[in-house]
N, C-alpha and C positions, 0 to 999 in steps of 0.2 A: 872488635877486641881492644879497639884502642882506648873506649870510653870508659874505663875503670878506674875505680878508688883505690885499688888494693898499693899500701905504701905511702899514699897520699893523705896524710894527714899534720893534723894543728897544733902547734905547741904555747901559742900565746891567743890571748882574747881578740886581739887584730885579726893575725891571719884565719879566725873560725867564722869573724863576721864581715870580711871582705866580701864585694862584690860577686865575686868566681873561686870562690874556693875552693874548687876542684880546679887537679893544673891545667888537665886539656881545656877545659872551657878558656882558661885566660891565655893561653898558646894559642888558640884559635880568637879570639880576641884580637890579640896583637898580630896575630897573619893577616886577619882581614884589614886590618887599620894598616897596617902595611902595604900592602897590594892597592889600598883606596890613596895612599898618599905617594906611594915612589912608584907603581903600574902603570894603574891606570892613564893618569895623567899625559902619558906615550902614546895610547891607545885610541884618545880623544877625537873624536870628530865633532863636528856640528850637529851632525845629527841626533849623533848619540845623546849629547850634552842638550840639545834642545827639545828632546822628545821624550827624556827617562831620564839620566842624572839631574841635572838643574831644576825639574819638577820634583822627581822624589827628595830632593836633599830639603827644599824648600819648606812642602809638604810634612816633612818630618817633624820640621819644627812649629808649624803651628799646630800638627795631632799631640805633639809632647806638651806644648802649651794648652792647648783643651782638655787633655787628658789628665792634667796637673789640677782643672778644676773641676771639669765632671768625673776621675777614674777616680783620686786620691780624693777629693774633699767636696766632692758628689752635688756640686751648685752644677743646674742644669744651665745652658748659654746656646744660644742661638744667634747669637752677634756676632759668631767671629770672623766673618766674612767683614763687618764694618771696622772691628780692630783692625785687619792687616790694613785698611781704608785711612787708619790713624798713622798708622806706620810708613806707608808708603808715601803720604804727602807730608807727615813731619820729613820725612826723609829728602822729599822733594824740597820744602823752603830750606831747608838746613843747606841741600847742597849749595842753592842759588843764590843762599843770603851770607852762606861764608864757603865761598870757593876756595881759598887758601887752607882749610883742615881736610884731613884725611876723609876717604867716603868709610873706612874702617868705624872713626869716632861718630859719623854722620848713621850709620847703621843703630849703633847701641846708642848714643841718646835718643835717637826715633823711637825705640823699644821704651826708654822711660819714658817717653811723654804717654805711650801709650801706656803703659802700666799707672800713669797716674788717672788717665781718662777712664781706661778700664776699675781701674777703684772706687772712681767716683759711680759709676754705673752700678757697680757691687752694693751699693747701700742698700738699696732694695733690699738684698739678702736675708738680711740683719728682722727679717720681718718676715719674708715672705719666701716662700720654695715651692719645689716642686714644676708644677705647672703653670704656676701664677709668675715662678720667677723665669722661665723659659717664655713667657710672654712679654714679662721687663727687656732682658735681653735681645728678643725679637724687636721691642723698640725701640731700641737701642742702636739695631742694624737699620732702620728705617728710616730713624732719621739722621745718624752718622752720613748715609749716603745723601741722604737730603738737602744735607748742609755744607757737605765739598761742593755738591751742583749747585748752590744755592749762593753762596757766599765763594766772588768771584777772587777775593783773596788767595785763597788757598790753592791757583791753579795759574795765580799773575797776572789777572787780566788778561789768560788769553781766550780770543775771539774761539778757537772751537769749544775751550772748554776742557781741554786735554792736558794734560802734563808731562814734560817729556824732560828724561835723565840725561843730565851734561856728561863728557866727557872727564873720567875720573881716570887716576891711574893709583898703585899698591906696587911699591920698589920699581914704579919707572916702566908697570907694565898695566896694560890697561883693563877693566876691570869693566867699566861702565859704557856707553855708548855705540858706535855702528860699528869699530875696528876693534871688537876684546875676539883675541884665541878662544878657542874651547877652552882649554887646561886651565887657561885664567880664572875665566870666571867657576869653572868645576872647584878647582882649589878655594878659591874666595868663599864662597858657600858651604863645603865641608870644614871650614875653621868652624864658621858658626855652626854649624851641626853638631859638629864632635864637642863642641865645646856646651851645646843647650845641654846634651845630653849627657856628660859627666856631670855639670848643675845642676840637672834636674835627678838625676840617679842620686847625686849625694843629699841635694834636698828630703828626697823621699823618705828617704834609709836614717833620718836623723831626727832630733825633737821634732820641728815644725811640719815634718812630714808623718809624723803620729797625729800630731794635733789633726791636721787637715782629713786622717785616715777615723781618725773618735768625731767627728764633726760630720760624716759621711756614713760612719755604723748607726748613731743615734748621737744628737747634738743634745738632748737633754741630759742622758747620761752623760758625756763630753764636759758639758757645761756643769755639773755636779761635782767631777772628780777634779776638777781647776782647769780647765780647757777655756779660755776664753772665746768666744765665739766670733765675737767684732775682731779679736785680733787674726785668727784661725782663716775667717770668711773672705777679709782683706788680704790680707794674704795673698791668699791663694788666687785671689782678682789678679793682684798686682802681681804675683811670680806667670802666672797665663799670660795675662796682656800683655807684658813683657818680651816673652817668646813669640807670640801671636805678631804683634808688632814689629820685631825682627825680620817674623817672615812677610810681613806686609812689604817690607822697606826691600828686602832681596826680591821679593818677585816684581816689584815696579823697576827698580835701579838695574839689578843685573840683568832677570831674566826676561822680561817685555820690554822696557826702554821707555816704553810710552802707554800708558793708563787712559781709562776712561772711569769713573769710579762708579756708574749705574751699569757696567757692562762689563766688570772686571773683580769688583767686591760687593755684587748682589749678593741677594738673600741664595742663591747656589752654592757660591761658595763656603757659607757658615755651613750648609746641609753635607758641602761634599766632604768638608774635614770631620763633620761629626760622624760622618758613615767611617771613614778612617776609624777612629778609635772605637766603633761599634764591632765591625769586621775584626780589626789588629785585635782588640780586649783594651777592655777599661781598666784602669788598675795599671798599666804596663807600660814601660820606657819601650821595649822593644816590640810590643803591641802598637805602638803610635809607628815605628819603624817599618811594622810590616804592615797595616792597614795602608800605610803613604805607599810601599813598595807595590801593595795588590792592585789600589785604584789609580795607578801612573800605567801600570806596564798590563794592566787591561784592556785599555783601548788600542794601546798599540797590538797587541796581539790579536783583538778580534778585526782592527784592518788588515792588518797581514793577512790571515786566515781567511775574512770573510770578505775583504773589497780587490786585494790583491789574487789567493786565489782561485778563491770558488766565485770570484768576479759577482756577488751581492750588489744590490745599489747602495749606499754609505749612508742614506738615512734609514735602512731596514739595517747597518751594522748600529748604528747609532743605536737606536730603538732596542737593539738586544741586549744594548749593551745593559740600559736600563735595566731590561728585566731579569739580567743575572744579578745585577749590585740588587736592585730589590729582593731576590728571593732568598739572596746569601746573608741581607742583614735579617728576614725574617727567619731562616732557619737559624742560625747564632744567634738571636734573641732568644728563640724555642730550647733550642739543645743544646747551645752553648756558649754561655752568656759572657764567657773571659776571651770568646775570638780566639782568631791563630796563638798569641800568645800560648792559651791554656793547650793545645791543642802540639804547641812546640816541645811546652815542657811535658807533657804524656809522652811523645815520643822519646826525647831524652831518658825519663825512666824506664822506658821498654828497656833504652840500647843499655841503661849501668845495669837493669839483670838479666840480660842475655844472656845464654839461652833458656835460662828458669821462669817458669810461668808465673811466678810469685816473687 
């Protein structure tokens, strides 16, 4: 009963084309942002923060960031797994080579650099799609990783090979390294979440996020009505790689510490974020939310359940785990191709006509 319109309504062009213009939705909105910023934080453990928060917050942002180029402006990519690759080792020389700046500013220029690498990989575009361009991008990932193993620069000369996050700190508390709190680093990474995610929400919902949406229904049309394509296609590289980058740079820095980049940002990981936004719905800021949310707190529930305790051996959990995420992106291909997203807002319009069948 609580989910109604009745009384709720608009009297200017702002408040009808807000985000939540229904009031429960932004009351619950601001509870949940609430509870994630003044709560939880109390509540904090390592485990928690290392096994489910700090993966999904991260996660989040590179499903928003791919979802920005295959949901809204429909360029296929298969690199993303070598963008965070970008991210995480600009991030790496940034910290090493100016220890005196914030790892804050060290995070977001790692994101431009990679928004510019990711642009330059987007020329393709400009020419070619579909499945020819999910092949670019695939080389993309191949030899991004190729070239951090390859070129001893980018890791210091050191002998393993490996890169590893110095000790940072954020108002004096630490952030990076072997001594960060939980709540630290949980807070550090929900700034940038909350923050991809009103960027990207307000992106979508404005010019550039029509253009990328006419460039994705049909680009020749698009390209007809004044849509320029080179700038649309760009774009949309460069606001992904962006994100993607961001989250390359937090999951080396905050949440691992230390990297291997053939064995951390392989070709798995461009596959696992793109099952994300297949699962969540393409098309969706809170589709990329919940696809991160399903494939984080999956595995942890089928070992609870299945090693913990109907006592399984861990590679037959492992193994299932597979062949739930495979049948769940092939039935959401099949029956329903917008993911949980579409599946979220059906139910919301059940609850505003409750109990009427229509």
């Amino acid at each position: 009963m609580l989910y109604r319109e009745a009384g709720d309504f608009s009297t200017t062009y702002p408040q009808d084309s807000q985000t939540f213009p229904i009031r429960f939705d932004r009351y619950r909105y601001y509870a949940v942002l609430a509870v994630a910023v003044l709560v939880m934080p109390f509540v904090m453990n390592d485990y928690l923060v290392n096994s489910i928060f700090l993966p999904f917050l991260i996660y989040a942002i590179a499903a928003i960031g791919l979802n920005i180029l295959t949901g809204y402006c429909g360029q296929v990519s298969l690199g993303t797994g070598g963008f965070m690759a970008v991210g995480a080792y600009a991030c790496y020389k940034l910290m090493t080579a100016f220890p005196d700046v914030n790892i804050f500013f060290h995070v977001i220029i790692a994101g431009g650099i990679t928004a510019l690498v990711g642009t330059a990989f987007g020329l393709p575009s400009l020419r070619i799609k579909g499945f020819y361009l999910a092949v670019a991008t695939l080389a993309a990932q191949f030899f991004l990783v190729w070239l951090f193993n390859k070129v001893s620069w980018f890791y210091n000369y050191s002998a393993s090979g490996q890169i590893n996050a110095p000790e940072r700190t954020v108002f004096g508390v630490e952030v990076t390294g072997p001594n960060t709190e939980a709540w630290a680093t949980y807070l550090f990474c929900l700034v940038f979440t909350v923050g991809a995610a009103i960027i990207a929400r307000n992106l979508t919902r404005g010019s550039v996020g029509r253009q990328w949406m006419a460039i994705r229904d049909m680009d020749i049309a698009a390209e007809i009505i004044g849509v320029n394509p080179l700038r649309a296609k760009l774009t949309a590289f460069a606001v992904s790689s962006f994100f993607v980058g961001v989250s390359g740079a937090l999951f080396f820095a905050v949440y691992l510490g230390a990297v291997e980049v053939g064995e951390v940002f392989g070709i798995t990981k461009s596959f696992l974020v793109l099952f994300m936004i297949i699962i969540g719905g393409l098309g969706s800021i809170f589709g990329s939310f919940a696809g991160a949310a399903f494939l984080v707190v999956l595995p942890v529930v089928l070992k609870i359940v299945g090693v913990d305790m109907l006592g399984w051996p861990t590679d037959i959990v492992a193994h299932f785990q597979l062949v739930i995420v495979g049948a769940l992106i092939i039935m959401f291909l099949i029956l329903e191709p917008h993911g949980l997203a579409q599946l979220w807002r059906v139910a919301k319009e059940k609850l505003r006509l409750w109990p009427f069948p229509h």
